[in-house]
C-alpha positions in Angstrom: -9.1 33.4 -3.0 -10.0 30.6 -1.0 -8.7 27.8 -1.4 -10.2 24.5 -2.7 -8.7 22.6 0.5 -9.3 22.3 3.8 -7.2 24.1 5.9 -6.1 21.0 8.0 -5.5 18.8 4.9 -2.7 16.2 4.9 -0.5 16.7 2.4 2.3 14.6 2.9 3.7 11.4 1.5 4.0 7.5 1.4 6.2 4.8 1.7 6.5 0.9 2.7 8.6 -0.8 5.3 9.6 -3.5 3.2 10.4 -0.8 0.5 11.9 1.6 2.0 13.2 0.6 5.2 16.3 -1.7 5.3 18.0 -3.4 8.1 16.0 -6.6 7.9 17.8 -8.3 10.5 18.8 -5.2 12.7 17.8 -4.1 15.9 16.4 -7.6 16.7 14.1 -7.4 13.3 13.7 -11.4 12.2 12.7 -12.6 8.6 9.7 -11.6 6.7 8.1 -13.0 3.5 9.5 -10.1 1.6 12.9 -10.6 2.5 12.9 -13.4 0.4 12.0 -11.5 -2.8 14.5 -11.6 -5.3 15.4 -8.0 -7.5 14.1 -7.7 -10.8 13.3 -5.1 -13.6 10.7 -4.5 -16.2 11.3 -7.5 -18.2 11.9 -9.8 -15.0 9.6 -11.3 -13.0 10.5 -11.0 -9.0 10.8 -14.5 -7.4 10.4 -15.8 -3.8 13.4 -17.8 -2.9 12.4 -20.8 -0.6 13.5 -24.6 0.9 11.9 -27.8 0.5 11.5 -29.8 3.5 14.3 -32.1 2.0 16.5 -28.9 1.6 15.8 -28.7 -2.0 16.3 -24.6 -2.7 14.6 -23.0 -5.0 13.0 -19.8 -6.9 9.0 -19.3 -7.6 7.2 -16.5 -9.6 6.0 -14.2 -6.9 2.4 -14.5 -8.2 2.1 -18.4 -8.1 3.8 -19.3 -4.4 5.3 -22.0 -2.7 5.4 -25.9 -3.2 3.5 -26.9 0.3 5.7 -27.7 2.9 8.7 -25.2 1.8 9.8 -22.2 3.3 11.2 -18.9 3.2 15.1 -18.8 2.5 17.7 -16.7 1.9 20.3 -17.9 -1.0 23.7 -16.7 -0.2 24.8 -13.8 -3.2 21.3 -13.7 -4.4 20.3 -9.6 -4.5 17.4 -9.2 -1.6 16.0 -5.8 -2.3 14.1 -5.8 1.0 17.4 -6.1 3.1 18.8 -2.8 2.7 15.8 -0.9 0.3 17.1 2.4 0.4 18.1 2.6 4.2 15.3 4.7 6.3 16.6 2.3 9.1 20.4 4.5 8.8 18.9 7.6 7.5 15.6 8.1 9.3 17.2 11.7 10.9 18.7 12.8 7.2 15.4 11.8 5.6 12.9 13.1 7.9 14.6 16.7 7.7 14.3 16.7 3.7 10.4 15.5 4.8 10.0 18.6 7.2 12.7 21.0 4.6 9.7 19.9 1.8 6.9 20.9 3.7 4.9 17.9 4.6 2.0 17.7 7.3 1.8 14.2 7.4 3.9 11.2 6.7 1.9 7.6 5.7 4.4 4.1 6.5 4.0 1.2 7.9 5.6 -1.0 10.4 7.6 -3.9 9.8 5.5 -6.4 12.3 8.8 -8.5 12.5 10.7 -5.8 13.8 8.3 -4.9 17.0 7.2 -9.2 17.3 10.2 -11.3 16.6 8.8 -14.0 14.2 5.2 -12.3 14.2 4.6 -14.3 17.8 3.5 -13.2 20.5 7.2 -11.7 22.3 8.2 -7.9 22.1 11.5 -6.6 20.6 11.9 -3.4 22.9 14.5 -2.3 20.3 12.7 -2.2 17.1 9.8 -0.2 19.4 12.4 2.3 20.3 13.5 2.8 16.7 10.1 3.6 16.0 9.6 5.6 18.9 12.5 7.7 17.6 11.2 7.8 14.4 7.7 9.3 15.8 9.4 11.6 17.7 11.4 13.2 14.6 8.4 13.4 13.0 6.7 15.0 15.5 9.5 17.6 16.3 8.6 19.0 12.9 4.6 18.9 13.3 4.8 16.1 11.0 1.4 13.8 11.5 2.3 10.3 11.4 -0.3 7.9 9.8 0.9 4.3 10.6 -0.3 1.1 8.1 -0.4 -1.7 10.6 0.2 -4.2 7.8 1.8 -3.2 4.4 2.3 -6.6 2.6 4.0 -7.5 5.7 3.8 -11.1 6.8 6.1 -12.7 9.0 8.0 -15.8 7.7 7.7 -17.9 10.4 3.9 -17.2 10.2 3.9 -18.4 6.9 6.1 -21.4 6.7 4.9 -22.9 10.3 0.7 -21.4 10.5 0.5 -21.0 6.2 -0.3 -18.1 7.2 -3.7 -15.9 7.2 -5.3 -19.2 6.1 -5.1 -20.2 10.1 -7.5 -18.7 12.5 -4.5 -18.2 15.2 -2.6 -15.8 12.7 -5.6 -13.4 14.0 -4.2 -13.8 17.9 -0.8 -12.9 16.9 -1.9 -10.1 14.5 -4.0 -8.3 17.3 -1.0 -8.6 19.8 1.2 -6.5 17.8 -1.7 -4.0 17.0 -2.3 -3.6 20.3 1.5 -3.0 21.5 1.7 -0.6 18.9 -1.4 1.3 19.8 -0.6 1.4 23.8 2.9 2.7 22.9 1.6 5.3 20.4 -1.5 6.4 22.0 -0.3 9.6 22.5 1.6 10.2 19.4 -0.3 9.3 16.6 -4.2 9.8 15.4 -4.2 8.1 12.4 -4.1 4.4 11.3 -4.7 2.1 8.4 -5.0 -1.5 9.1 -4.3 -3.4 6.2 -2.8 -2.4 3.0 -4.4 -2.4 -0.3 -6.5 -5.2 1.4 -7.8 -6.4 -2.3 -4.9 -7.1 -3.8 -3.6 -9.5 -0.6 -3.2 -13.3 -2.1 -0.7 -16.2 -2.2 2.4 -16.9 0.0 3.9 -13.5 -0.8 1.6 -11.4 0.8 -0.9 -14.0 2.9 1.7 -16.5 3.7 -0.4 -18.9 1.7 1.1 -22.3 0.3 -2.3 -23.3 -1.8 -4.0 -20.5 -4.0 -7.2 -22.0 -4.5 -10.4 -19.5 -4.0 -12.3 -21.7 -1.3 -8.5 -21.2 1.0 -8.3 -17.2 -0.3 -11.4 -15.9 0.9 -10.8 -18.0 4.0 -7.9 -16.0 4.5 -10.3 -13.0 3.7 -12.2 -13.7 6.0 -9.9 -14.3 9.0 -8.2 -10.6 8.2 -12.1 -9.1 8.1 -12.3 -10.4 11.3 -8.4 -9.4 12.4 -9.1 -5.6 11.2 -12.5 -5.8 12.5 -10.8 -6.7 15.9 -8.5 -4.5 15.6 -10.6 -1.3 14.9 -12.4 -2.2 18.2 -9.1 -2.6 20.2 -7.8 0.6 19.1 -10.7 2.6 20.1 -10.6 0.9 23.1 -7.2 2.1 24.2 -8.1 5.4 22.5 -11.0 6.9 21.4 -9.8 9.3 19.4 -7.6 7.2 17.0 -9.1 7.3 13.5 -8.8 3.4 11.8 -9.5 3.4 8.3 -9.1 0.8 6.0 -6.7 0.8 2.4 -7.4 -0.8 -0.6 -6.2 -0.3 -4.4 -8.4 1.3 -6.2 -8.3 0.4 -10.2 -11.7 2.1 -11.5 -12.6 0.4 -15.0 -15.0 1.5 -17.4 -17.2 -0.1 -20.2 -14.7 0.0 -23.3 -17.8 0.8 -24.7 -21.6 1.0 -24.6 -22.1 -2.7 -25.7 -24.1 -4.0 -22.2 -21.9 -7.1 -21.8 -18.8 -4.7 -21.7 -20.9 -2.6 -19.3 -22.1 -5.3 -17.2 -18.4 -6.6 -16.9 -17.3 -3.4 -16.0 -19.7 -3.5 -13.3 -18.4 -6.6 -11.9 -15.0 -5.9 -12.2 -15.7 -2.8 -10.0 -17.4 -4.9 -7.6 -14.2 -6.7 -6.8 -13.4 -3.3 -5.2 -16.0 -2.4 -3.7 -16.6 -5.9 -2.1 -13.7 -5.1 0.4 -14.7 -1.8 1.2 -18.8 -3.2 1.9 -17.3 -5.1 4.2 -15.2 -3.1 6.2 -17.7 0.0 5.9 -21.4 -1.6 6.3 -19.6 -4.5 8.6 -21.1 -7.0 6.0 -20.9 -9.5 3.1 -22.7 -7.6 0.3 -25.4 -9.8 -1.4 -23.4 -9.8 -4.7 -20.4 -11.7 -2.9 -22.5 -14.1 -1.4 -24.3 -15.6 -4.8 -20.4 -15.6 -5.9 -19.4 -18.1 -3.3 -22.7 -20.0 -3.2 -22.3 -20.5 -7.3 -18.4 -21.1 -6.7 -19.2 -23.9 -4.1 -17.3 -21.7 -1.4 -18.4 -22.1 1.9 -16.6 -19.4 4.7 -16.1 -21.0 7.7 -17.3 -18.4 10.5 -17.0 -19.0 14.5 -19.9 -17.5 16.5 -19.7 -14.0 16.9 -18.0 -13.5 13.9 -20.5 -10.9 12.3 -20.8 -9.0 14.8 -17.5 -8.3 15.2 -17.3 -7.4 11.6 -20.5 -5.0 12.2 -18.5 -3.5 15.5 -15.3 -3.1 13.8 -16.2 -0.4 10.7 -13.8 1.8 9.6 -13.6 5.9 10.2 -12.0 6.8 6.7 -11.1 5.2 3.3 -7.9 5.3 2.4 -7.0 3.9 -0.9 -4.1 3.9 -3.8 -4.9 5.5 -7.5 -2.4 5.1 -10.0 -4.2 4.0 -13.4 -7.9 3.0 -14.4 -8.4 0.1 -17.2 -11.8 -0.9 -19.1 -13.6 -3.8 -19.5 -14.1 -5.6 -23.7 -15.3 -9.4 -23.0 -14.6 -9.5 -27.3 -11.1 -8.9 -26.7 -7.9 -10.4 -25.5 -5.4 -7.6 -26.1 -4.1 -4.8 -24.8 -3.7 -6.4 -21.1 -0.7 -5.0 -18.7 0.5 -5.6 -15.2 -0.9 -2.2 -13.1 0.0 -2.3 -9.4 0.2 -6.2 -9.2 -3.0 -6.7 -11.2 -3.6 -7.9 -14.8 -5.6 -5.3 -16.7 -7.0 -3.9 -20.3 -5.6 -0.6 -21.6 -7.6 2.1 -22.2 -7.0 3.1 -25.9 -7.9 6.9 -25.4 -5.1 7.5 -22.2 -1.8 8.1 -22.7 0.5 5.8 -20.7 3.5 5.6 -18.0 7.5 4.1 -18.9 5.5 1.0 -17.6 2.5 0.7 -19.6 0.0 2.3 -16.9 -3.0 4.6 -18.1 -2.7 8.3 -16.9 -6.3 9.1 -15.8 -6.5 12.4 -13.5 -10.3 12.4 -14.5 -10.8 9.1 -13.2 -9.2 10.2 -9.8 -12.3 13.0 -9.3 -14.6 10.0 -10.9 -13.1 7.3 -8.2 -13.6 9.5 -5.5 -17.1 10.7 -6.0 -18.2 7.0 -6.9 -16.5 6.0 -3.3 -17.8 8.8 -1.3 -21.2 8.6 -3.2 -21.5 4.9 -1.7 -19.7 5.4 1.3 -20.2 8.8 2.5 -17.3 8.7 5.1 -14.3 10.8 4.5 -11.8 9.7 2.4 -7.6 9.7 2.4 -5.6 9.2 -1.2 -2.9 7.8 0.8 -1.2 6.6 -2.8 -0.7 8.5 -6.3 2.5 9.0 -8.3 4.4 8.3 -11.4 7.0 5.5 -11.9 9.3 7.0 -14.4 13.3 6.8 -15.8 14.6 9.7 -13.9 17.9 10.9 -16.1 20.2 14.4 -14.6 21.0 16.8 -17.1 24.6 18.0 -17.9 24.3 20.0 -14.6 23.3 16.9 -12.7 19.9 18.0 -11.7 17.0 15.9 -12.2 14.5 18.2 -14.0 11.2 15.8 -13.9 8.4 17.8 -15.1 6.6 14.4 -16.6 6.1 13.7 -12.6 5.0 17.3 -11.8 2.4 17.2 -14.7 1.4 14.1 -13.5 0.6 15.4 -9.6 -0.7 18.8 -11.1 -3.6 17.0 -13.0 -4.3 14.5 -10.3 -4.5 17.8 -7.7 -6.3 19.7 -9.8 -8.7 16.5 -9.5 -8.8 16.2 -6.1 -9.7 19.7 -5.5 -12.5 19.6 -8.2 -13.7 16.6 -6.2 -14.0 18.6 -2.6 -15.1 21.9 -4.3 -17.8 20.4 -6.8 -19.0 17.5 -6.1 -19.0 17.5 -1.7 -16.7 14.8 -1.2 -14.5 14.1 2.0 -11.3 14.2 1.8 -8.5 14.1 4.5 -5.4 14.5 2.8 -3.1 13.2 0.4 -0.1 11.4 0.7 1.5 10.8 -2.9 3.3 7.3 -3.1 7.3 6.9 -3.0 8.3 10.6 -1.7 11.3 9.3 -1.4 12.7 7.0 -4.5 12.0 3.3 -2.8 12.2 -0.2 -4.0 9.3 -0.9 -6.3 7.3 -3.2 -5.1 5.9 -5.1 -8.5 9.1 -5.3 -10.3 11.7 -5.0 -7.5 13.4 -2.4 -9.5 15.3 1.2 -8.5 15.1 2.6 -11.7 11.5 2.6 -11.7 11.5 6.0 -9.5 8.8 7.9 -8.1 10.2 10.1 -5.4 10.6 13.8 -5.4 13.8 13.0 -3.4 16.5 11.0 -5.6 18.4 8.4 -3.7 21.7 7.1 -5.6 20.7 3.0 -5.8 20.7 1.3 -9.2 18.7 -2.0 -10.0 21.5 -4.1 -8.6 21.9 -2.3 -5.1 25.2 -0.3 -6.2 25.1 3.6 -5.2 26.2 5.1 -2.0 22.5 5.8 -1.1 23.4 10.1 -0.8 19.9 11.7 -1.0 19.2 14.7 -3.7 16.4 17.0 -4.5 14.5 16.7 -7.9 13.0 19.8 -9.1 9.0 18.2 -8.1 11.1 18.6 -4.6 10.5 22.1 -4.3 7.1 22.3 -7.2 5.4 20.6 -4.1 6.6 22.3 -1.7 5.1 25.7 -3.3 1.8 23.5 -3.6 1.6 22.6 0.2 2.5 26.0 1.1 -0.4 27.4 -0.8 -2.5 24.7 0.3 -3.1 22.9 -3.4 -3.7 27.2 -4.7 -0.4 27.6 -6.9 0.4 24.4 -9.4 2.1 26.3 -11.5 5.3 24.9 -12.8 7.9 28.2 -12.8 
């Protein structure tokens, strides 16, 4: 039987510097924003530690920022996720032969920008390139394609407490220095690229370096990383043609909750606030829709000459986008709302739901990706997909977690439904957390979704000794069949 995938698709996995990584002041690595984001859990809110300019120290919610004028700061005994994670930096070798052991053809991380440009300026740390250098190498040793996120809510501290960050034009300089070192040391080595992560969700100090959240300074910030990935698409081509740039962003679909038009029509807009990113960095424009947004809203984008152009010059090869969870749209409702992947969003009353509250939706996944390609029509990378779940050993000490294999059968299942019936694109698939990592949202271990179990609690206790789940070797059998056999025997 033939199968349902291409025979050079990427199935591999995904992870996060600042997640996953460690050694945040190692090898010559300086501070970034997220090395000042505290631990948490479920119940908990992660804050950003910081100091006032008259060395008052203090804790803000990650979603709200900075007073202006404070910076990033480390609080001695305060738990710092970020600073170990789960220690790639000391197990990079270990790790990458459980990578090759499973089967992957492609590994999706990013780089920490502090760890290659000291203080995100405009200097070289030749150590932290070697470390990646090594890293590429393993990877490649085992036919392993690496596909590098330039930026994964990775901003420099220094950037942020000295430029407030994206919201200056300069941060654009310094950005497209450290693409471009990265892409002349790499040219050889690796094909594919992302530029900026889940570009959509990017806001506030945490992830823009932002001190003020109002809109008019937001979409200014927008703008200038439009113009950065823009630039940067253009650079890399430039040094070598055959690198495929794609962009990343989160993709939440939402439906009508039902037929009502005003539910239908918010639906609509709410989708737009996806698709807006993706107009721009595929038709190299600001859609229409956008535009009467920020005319009604009083926001004016400030735009040097040639800055069109650039964002014309600089589309994107491929999509690349997360899909966890879809949510739905009732203007006559106030209920129902959880936090999915950093956003605030309705339930949908007809999925079941995740430990954390998030709608299982394989359906939507073969819905999101004909909609995309449909609009689009340039291939397209899941580069994110998983399930955050308790993971428990049995009296035997194995973790049996057939709740995460269901979950990657049905969204697989999807995907190849997508190629087979409906034409679309697809590149590969690169399911999110692998390898158990620091969650992101929360700041939690316990919230796991690896198929490789890494001893860490929610306080950093564990010796960090890596172990196979049974998804370990589930997916294994699926990349080995090339997405044919899901079975779960």
């Amino acid at each position: 039987m033939t199968s349902r995938f291409p025979e050079d698709f990427l199935w591999g996995g995904a992870t996060a510097a600042n997640q996953y990584e460690g050694g945040y002041l190692s090898g010559g690595k300086t501070l970034a924003v997220a090395d000042v984001f505290t631990g948490g859990d479920v119940n908990t809110t992660r804050k950003i530690s910081y100091i006032t300019e008259d060395g008052e120290v203090g804790l803000a919610d990650q979603y709200e920022g900075v007073p202006e004028g404070a910076k990033a700061h480390v609080i001695p005994d305060q738990y710092y996720p970020s600073h170990v994670a789960t220690d790639f930096y000391n197990h990079w070798k270990e790790d990458i032969k459980l990578f090759a052991e499973m089967g992957l053809k492609a590994y999706r991380f990013s780089l920490n920008w502090t760890r290659v440009c000291p203080n995100g300026l405009k200097e070289v740390n030749e150590e932290g390139l070697q470390f990646y250098h090594d890293v590429i190498d393993e990877l490649l040793k085992y036919d392993i394609e690496p596909v590098i996120t330039l930026n994964h809510f990775d901003m420099p501290a220094h950037l942020a407490d000295e430029y407030d960050g994206w919201a200056s034009r300069e941060v654009i300089d310094f950005f497209l220095f450290f693409s471009e070192t990265v892409y002349t040391e790499f040219k050889d080595k690796v094909k594919y690229w992302m530029t900026f992560n889940e570009i959509n969700i990017l806001r506030g100090y945490s992830k823009l370096g932002l001190h003020s959240t109002d809109e008019q300074t937001l979409y200014q910030a927008k703008h200038h990383i439009f113009v950065a990935s823009a630039k940067a698409v253009q650079l890399g081509k430039e040094i070598n043609p055959d690198f495929e740039i794609g962009m990343m962003v989160c993709y939440l679909l939402n439906y009508p909750n039902d037929s009502k038009p005003e539910n239908v029509l918010a639906s609509l807009q709410y989708n737009r606030d996806l698709e807006f990113y993706m107009d721009v960095q595929v038709h190299g424009e600001y859609p229409h829709y956008k535009l009467k947004e920020f005319e009604r809203k009083g926001i004016e984008i400030k735009m040097e000459d040639g800055d069109l152009d650039t964002l014309k010059a600089g589309t994107v090869d491929y999509i690349g986008f997360s899909y966890y969870m879809t949510s739905v749209s009732d203007v006559h409702s106030d209920e129902g709302y959880v936090r999915g992947n950093q956003l605030e969003v309705q339930q949908n009353p007809h999925l079941e739901t995740s430990d954390w509250g998030w709608a299982i939706d394989p359906l939507g996944l073969r819905i999101a990706l004909s909609k995309i390609y449909d609009r689009y029509r340039i291939p397209l990378f899941v580069v994110e997909n998983g399930l955050g779940a308790y993971d428990e050993k049995d009296e035997d000490g194995n973790i049996n977690d057939d709740y995460r294999i269901s979950y990657l059968q049905k969204h697989i299942d999807a995907m190849g439904d997508a190629i087979e019936l409906d034409g679309v694109e697809l590149i590969g698939y690169t399911p999110w957390g692998h390898i158990d990592i620091v969650s992101a949202g929360t700041g939690e271990m316990e919230k796991r979704y690896g198929l490789i179990y890494v001893d860490l609690d929610n306080d950093g206790n564990g010796d960090m000794h890596r172990e196979k789940k049974k998804s370990f070797g589930w997916y294994k059998k699926v990349i080995e069949t090339n997405g044919e056999d899901l079975s779960n025997n």
